[in-house]
LOKESE-118345 format. One record per atom (N, C-alpha, C, CB): residue in three letters; atom name; y, z, x. Coordinates in steps of 0.2 Angstrom, whole numbers, plus 5000, padded with zeros to 4 digits. Last residue first. Glycine has a CB too. Layout:
residues N
+-----+----+------+------+------+
:  aa : at :   c2 :   c3 :   c1 :
+-----+----+------+------+------+
: ALA : CA :    Y :    Z :    X :
...
+-----+----+------+------+------+
END
This chain:
residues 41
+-----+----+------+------+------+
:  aa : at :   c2 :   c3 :   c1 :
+-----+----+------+------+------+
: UNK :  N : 5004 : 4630 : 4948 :
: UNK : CA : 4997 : 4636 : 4947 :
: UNK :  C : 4992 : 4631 : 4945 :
: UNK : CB : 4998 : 4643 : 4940 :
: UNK :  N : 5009 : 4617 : 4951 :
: UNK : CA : 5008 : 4621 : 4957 :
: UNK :  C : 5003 : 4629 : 4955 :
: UNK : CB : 5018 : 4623 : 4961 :
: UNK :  N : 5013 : 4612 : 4936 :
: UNK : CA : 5009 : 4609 : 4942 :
: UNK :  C : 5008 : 4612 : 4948 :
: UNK : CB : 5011 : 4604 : 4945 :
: UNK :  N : 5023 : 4623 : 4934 :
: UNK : CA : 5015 : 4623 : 4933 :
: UNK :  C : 5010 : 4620 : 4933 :
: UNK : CB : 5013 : 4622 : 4930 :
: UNK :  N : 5031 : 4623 : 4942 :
: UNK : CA : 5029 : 4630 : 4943 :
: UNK :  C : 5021 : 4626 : 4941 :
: UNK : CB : 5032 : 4637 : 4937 :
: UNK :  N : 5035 : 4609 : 4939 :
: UNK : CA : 5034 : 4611 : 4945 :
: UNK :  C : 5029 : 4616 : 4946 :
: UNK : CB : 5039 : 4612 : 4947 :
: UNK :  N : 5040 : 4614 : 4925 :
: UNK : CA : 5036 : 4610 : 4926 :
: UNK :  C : 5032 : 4610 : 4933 :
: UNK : CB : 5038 : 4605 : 4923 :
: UNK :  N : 5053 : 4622 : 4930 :
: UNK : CA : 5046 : 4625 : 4924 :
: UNK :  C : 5041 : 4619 : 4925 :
: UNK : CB : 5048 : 4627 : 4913 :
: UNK :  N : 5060 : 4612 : 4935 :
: UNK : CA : 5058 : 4617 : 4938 :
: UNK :  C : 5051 : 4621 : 4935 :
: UNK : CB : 5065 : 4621 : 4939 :
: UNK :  N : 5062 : 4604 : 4925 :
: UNK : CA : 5059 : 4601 : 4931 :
: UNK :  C : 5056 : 4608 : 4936 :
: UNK : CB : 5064 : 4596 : 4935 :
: UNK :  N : 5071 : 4617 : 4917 :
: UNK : CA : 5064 : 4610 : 4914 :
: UNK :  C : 5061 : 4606 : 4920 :
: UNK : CB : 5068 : 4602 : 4908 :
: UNK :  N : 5081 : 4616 : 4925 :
: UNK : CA : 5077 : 4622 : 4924 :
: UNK :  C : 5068 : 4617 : 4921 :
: UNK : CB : 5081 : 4627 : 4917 :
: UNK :  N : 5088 : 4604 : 4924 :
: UNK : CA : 5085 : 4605 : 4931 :
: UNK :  C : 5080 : 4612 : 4931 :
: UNK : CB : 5092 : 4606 : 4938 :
: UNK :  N : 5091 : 4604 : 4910 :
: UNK : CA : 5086 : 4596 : 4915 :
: UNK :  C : 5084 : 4602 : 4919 :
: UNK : CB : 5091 : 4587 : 4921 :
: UNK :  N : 5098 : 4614 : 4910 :
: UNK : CA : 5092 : 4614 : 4906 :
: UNK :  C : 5087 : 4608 : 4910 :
: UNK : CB : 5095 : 4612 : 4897 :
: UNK :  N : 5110 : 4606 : 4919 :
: UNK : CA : 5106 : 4614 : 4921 :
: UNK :  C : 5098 : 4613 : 4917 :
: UNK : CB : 5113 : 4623 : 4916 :
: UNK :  N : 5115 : 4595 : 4912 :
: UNK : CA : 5110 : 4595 : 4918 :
: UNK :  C : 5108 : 4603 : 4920 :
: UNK : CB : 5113 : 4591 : 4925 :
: UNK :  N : 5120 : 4603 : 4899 :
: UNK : CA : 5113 : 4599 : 4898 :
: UNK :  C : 5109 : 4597 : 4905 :
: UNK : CB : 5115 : 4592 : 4895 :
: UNK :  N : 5129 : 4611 : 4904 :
: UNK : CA : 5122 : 4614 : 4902 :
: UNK :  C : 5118 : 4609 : 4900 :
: UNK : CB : 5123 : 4618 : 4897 :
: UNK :  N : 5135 : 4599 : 4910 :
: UNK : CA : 5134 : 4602 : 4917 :
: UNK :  C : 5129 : 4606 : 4914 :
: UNK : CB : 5142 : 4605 : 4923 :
: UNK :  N : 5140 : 4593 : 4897 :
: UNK : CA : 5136 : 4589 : 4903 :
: UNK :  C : 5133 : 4594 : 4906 :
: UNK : CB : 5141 : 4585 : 4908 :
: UNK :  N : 5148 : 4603 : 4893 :
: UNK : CA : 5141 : 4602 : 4889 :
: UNK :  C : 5137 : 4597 : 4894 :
: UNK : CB : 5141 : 4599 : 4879 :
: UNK :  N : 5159 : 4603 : 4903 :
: UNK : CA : 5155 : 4610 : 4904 :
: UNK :  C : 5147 : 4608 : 4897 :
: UNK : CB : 5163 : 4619 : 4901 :
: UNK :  N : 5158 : 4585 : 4908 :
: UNK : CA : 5161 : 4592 : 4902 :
: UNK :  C : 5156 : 4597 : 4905 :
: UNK : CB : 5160 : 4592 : 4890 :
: UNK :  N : 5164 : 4580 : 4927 :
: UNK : CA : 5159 : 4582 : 4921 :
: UNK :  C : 5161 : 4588 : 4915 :
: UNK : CB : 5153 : 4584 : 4925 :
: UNK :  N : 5166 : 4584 : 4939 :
: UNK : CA : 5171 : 4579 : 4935 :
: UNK :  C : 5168 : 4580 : 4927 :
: UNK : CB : 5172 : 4570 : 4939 :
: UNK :  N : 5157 : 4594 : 4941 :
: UNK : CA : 5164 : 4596 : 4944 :
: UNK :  C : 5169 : 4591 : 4938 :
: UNK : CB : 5167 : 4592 : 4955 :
: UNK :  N : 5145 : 4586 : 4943 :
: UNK : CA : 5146 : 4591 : 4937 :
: UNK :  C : 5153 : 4594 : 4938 :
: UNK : CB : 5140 : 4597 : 4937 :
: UNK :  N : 5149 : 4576 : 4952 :
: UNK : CA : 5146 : 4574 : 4946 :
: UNK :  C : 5148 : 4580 : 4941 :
: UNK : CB : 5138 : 4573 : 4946 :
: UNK :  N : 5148 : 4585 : 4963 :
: UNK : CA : 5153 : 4580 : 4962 :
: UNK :  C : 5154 : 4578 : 4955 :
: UNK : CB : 5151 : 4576 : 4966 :
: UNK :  N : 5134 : 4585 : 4964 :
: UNK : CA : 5140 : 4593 : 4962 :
: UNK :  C : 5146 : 4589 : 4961 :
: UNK : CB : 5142 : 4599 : 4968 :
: UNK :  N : 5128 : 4573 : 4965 :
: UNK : CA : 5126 : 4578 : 4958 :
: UNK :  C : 5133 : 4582 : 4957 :
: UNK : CB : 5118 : 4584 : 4960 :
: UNK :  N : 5134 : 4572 : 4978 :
: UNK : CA : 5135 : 4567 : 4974 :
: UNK :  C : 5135 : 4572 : 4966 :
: UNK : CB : 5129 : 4559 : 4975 :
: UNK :  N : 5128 : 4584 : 4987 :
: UNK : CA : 5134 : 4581 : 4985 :
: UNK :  C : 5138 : 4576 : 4979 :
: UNK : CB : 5135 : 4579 : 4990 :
: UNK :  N : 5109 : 4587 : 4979 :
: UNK : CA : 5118 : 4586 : 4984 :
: UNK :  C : 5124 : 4585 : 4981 :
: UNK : CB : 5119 : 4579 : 4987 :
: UNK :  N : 5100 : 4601 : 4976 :
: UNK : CA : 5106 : 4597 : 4974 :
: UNK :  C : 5110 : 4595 : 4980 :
: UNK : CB : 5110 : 4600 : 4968 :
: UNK :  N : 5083 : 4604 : 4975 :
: UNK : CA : 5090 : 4600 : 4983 :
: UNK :  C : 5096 : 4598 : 4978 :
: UNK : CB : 5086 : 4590 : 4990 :
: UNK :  N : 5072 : 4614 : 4976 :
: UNK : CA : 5078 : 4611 : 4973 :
: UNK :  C : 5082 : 4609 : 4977 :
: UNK : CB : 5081 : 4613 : 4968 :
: UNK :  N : 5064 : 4625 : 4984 :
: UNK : CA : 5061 : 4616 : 4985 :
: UNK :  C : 5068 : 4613 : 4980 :
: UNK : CB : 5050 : 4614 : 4980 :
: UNK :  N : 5069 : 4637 : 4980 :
: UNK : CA : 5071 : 4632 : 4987 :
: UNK :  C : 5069 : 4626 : 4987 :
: UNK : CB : 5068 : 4634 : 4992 :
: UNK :  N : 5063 : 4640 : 4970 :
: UNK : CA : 5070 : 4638 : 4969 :
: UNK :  C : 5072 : 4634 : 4975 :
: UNK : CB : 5075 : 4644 : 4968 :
+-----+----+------+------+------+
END
């Protein structure tokens, strides 16, 4: 979870952003995250 970096700009983004935006970038950033795991086992 540490190697994720959201900046400023992204949070900014999901602030002005619908609450189905901000679960569609959550699921993105889980989905990069599960893939990560599995290039790294």
């Amino acid at each position: 979870m540490d190697k994720v970096i959201i900046n400023s700009q992204a949070l900014q983004m999901l602030k002005e952003s619908s609450p189905k935006a901000v679960i569609k970038y959550l699921q993105y950033t889980v989905c990069v995250i599960e893939q990560g795991k599995k290039i790294e086992y």
